[in-house]
C-alpha positions as CSV (number, residue, x, y, z in Angstrom):
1,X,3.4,1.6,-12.1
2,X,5.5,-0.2,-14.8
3,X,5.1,-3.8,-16.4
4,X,7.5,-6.7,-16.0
5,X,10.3,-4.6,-18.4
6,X,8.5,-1.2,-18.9
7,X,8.8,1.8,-17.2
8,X,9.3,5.7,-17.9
9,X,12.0,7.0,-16.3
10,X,14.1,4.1,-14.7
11,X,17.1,3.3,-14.9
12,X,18.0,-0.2,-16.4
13,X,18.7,-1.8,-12.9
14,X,16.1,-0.8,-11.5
15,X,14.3,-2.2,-14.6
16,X,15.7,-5.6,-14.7
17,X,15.3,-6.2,-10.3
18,X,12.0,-4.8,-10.6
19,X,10.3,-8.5,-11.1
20,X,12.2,-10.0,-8.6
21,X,11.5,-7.2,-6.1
22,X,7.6,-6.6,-7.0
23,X,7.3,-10.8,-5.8
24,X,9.5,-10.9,-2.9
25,X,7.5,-7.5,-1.6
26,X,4.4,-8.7,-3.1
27,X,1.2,-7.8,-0.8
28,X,-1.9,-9.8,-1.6
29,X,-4.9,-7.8,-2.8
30,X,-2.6,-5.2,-3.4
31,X,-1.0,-3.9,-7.0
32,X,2.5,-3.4,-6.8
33,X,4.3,-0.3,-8.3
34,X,7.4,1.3,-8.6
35,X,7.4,5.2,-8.6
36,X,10.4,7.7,-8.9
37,X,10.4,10.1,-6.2
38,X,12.8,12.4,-3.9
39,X,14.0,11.4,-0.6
40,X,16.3,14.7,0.4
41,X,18.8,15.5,-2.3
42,X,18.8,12.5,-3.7
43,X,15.8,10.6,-6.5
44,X,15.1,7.4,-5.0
45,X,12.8,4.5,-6.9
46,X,10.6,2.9,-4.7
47,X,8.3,0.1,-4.4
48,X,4.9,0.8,-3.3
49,X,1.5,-1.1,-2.9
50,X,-1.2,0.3,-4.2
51,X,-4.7,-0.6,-2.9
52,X,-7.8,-0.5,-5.4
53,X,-8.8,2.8,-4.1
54,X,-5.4,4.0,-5.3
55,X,-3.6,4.7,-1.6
56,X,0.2,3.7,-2.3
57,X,2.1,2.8,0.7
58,X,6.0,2.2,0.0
59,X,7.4,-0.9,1.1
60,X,11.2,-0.5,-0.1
61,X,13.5,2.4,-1.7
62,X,15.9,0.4,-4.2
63,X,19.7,1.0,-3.5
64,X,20.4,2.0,-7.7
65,X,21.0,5.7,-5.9
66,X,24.8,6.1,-5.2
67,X,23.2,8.1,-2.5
68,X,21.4,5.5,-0.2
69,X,24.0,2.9,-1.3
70,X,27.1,4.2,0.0
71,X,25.3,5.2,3.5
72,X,24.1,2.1,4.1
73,X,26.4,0.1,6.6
74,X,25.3,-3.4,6.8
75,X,25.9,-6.2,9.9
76,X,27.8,-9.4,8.8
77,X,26.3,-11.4,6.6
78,X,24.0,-14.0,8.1
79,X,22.8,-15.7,4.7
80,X,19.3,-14.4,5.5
81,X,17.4,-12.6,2.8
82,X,17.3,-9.2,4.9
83,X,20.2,-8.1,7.1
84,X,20.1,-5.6,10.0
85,X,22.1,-2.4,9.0
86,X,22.2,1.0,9.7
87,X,22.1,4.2,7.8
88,X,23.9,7.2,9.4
89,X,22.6,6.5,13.0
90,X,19.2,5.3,12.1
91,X,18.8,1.1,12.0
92,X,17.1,-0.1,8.9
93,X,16.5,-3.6,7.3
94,X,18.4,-4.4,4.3
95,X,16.6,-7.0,1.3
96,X,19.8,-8.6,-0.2
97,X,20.4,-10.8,-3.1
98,X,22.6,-12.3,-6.1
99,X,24.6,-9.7,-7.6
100,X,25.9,-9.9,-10.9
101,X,29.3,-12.2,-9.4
102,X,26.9,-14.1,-7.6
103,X,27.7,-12.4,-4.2
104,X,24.8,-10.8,-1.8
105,X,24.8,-7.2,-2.6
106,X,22.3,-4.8,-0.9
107,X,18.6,-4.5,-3.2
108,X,16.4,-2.2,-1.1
109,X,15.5,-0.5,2.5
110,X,12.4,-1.6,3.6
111,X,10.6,1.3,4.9
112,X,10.8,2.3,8.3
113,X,7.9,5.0,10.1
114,X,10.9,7.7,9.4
115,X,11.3,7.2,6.0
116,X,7.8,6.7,5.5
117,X,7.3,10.1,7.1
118,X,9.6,12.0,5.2
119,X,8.3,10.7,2.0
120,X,4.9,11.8,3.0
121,X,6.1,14.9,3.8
122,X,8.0,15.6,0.6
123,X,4.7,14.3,-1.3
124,X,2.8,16.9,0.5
125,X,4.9,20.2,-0.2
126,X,4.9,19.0,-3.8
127,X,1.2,18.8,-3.9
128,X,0.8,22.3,-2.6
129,X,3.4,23.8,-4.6
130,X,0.6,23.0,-7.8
């Protein structure tokens, strides 16, 4: 979990969205956090939700990986605030907003039951590797 401009191991975009992306994904009753983790080859930040039992269920895997950012293929822009797009084969929705000139540029994949899986997955084997 990290503050409003704190956190080990970011990188400094994913530092400065992470306010903006911790209220737009907000989930009440919920704390919000952003974790480091390992989707296939490549290290991924996502944002989770945490409940007060400490269950974390990601929401979103930020695009600051030149590895999820140059698969993702997104549908014309529609102005809305998350665009239909697809990744390889595999549909996914894509949270957009302001980049530095101003134009949309992607932020984050909201989770789908796929990449939610292999997440889980990974977490597991790393937990039984210890």
């Amino acid at each position: 979990m990290c503050g409003s401009v704190s956190a080990i191991g970011l990188e400094d975009r994913e530092r400065w969205r992470w306010p903006e992306l911790r209220e737009r994904l907000r989930v009440p009753g919920r704390m919000m956090a952003l974790m480091r983790g390992v989707l296939g080859d490549a290290e991924v930040a996502t944002v989770v939700a945490v409940t007060p039992q400490g269950v974390a269920s990601p929401l979103a895997i930020l695009t600051t990986s030149p590895e999820i950012a140059d698969e993702i293929h997104m549908d014309d822009d529609t102005g809305d605030d998350v665009r239909r797009g697809t990744i390889g084969d595999d549909p996914v929705e894509v949270l957009v907003g302001p980049g530095p000139d101003g134009a949309p540029e992607p932020l984050a994949i909201l989770v789908t039951p796929w990449i939610e899986q292999h997440l889980l997955l990974y977490a597991r084997t790393l937990w039984h590797r210890r």
